[in-house]
C-alpha positions in Angstrom: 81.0 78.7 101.6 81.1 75.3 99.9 77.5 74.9 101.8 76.1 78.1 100.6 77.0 77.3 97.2 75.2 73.9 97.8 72.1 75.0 99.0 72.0 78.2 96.3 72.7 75.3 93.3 69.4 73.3 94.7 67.2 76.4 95.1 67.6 77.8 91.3 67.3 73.6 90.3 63.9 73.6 92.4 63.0 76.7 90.6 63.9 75.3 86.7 61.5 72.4 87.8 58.4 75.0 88.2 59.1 76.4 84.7 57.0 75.9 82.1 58.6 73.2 79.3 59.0 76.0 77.0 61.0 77.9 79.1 63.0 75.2 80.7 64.1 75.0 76.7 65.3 78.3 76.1 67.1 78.4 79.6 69.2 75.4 78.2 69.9 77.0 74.7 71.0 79.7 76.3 73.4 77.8 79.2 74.3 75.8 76.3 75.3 79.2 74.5 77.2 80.5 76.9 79.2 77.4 77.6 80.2 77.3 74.2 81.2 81.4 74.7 83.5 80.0 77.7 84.9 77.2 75.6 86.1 79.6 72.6 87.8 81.7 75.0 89.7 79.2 76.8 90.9 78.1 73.4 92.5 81.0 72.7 93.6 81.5 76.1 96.4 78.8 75.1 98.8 80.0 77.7 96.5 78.4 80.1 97.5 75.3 81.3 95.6 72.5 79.7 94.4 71.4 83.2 93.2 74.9 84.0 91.6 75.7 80.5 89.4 72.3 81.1 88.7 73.0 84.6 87.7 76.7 83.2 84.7 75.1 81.0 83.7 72.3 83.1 83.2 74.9 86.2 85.5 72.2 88.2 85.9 73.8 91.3 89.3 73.2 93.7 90.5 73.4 97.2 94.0 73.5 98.6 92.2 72.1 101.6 91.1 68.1 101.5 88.6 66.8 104.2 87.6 63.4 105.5 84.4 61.6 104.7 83.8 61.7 109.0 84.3 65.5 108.2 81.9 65.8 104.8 78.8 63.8 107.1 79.9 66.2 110.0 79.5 69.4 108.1 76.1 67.9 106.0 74.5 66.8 109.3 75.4 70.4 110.8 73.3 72.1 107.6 70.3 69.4 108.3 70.2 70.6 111.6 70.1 74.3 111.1 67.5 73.8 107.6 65.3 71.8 110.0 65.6 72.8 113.3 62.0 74.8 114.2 62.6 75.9 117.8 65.0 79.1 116.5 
């Protein structure tokens, strides 16, 4: 999943990069919005732990499951592989 996140985060950044200036602009004021939107909630979502409220606005994502670096190059080498891989 963590791939397919990956990959999906790079394709909408490759797509911001063809926009016009103008519009690159107005997509920020309006992330920019919204992350202010997500920052007045969690405020008054005070029952949160403080941990989870930052987490919350920063878009930190967790795992209960850690992985080795060997494991990480496995895994990115696997995804090179199957991007570039023409004979399928």
């Amino acid at each position: 999943m963590q791939a397919q996140s990956l990959s999906a985060a790079h394709s909408l950044y490759v797509l911001y990069e063809t926009l016009s200036d103008e519009t690159q602009q107005l997509f920020l004021q309006e992330l920019l919005l919204k992350q202010r939107q997500k920052i007045e909630l969690s405020l008054k979502h005070k029952n949160k732990p403080l941990e989870n409220r930052f987490a919350d606005i920063c878009g930190i994502l967790t795992s209960e499951k850690s992985v080795s670096l060997e494991e990480m190059e496995q895994a990115i080498s696997e995804q090179g592989l199957e991007r570039f891989n023409d004979c399928r």
